[in-house]
N, C-alpha and C positions, 0 to 999 in steps of 0.2 A: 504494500500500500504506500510507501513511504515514495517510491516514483510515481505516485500518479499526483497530480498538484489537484487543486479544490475543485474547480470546476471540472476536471476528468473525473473526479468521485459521484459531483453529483449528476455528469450525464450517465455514470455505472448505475445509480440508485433510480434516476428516470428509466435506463433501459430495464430494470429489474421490472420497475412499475407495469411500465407497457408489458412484456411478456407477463406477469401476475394477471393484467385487464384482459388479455387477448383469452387467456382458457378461463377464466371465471367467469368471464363474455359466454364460451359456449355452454357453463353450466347454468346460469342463469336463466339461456333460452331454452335448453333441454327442460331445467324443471318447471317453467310455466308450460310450457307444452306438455309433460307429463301430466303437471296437476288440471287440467283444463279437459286430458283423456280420463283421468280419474274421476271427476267431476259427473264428467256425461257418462262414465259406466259402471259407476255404485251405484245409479242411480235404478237402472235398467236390470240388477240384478235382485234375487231375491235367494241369499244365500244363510248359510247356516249363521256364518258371523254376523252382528247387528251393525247394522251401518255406522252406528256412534264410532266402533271401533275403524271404520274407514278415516275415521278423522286426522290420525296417523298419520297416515304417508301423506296424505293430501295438506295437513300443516306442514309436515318435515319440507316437501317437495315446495311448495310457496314460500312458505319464511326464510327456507332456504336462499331462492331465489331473490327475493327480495332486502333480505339483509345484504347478499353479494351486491348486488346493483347499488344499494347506498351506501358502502364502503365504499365501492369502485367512484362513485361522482364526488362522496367527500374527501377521500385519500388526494384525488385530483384537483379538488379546489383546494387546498391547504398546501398541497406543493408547489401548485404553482405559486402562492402568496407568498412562499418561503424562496422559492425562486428568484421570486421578483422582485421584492423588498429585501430580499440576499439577509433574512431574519434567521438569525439562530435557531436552535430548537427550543421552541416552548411549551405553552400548550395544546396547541393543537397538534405538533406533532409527538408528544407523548401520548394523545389521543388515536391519533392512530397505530400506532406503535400498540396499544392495548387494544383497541379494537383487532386489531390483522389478527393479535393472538388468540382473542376470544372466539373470533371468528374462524377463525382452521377448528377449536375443535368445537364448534356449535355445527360446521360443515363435515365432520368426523360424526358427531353425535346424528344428523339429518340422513348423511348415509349407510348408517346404522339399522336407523329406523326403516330406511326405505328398505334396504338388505333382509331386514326380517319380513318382509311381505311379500319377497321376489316370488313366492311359493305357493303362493294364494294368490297373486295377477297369475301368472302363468297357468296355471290350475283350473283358475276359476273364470275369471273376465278371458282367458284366448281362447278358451274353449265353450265354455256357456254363452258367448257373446260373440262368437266369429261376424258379424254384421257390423258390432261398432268399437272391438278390440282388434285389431290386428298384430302381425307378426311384428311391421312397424312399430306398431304402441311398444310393444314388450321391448324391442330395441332402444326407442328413446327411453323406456322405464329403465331399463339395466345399464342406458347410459350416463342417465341422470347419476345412479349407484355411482357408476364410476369415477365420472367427475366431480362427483362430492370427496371421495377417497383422494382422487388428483388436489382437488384446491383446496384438501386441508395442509398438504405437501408442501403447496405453493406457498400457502399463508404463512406456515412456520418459516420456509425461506426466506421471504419476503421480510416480515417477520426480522430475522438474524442480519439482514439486509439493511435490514433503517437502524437496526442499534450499532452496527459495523460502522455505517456511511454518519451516524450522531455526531461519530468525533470529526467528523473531515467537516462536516458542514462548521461545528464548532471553531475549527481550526483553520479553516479559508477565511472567515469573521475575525480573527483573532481576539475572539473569546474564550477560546485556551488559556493563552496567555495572561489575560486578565482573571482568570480563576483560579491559576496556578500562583500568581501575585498574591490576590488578597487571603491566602491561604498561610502568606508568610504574616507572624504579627506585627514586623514592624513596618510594611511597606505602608506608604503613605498615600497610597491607593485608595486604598480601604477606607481612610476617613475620609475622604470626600463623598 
C-alpha cells in the first residue's frame, strides 16, 4: 500500500465499490422477480403448509432486495461527498462501514431462509402449478439463493475494503498526522 499515493487508494476503494454494485445489482433484480413469482403462486396453491408460513421466503426475498438497493444508493451518495469535499472519514462513513457489515450477514441470514424452502418451491409450486411456476421461476428462485451467498462474500470484502482504504483516505487529508500530534501531551496542537 505504501506505493500507491491517496488518490490511487481511493480510485482502488471506488473500483471495489463498483464491482460490490454490479453483482448486488443482479441480486437485487433476481429477488424482486422471485418475490413477485412467489406472490402470484402461494397464492394459487392450496397446500399442506398455511400460507402464513409463505411469508418466509417472500420477506427474506424482498427485504433482501430492498435493503441491497438502499445501501447501494446511500454507500454512493456518501462517497461521492467524501470525494468531493476530499472529507475525512466520519460519520457517514463509519455508517456505512457498519451497515456493509450488517448487511453481508442479514444477506447470509435471507439466503438461508430462502435455502430452506428450495424443497417445497420445487416440490410443490413446479409441479402443482406447471401453468404459472416454471423451470424459469425455480432458476431465478435458486439464483436468488445464490446470490444472497455471493453478496454476503462481497459485503465482508467490501466491508475489509473501506477499513483498509480509512487510513489512506485519512492520510491523503493529513489527518494522520494531526492525530498522531495531539496524541503527544505537549504538542501545542492540541490546545488550540
Amino acid at each position: 500500500m505504501a506505493c500507491l499515493s491517496g488518490e490511487g487508494r481511493r480510485i482502488i476503494l471506488w473500483m471495489c465499490w463498483v464491482t460490490n454494485m454490479l453483482i448486488t445489482t443482479i441480486y437485487y433484480i433476481l429477488s424482486f422477480a422471485t418475490t413477485a413469482n412467489l406472490v402470484k403462486s402461494y397464492k394459487l396453491l392450496n397446500i399442506a403448509i398455511s400460507n402464513e408460513v409463505w411469508r418466509a421466503p417472500v420477506a427474506a426475498s424482498l427485504l433482501g432486495g430492498l435493503l441491497v438497493l438502499l445501501f447501494n444508493i446511500l454507500s454512493c451518495a456518501i462517497l461521492i461527498r467524501k470525494s468531493i469535499h476530499k472529507g475525512g472519514p466520519g460519520f457517514g462513513y463509519g455508517f456505512v462501514c457498519s451497515f456493509c457489515l450488517a448487511l453481508a450477514f442479514f444477506c447470509l441470514l435471507c439466503g438461508l431462509v430462502l435455502d430452506g424452502f428450495k424443497d417445497v418451491v420445487q416440490d410443490e409450486l413446479e409441479v402443482k402449478l406447471p401453468d404459472s411456476w416454471s423451470k424459469v421461476n425455480t432458476g431465478a428462485y435458486l439464483g436468488t439463493i445464490g446470490f444472497a451467498y455471493l453478496c454476503f462474500v462481497m459485503f465482508v470484502l467490501f466491508f475489509f475494503a473501506l477499513v483498509v482504504f480509512q487510513g489512506a483516505v485519512t492520510e491523503e487529508l493529513g489527518l494522520r498526522e494531526y492525530w498522531l500530534l495531539c496524541r503527544i501531551p505537549w504538542c501545542k496542537l492540541c490546545s488550540i
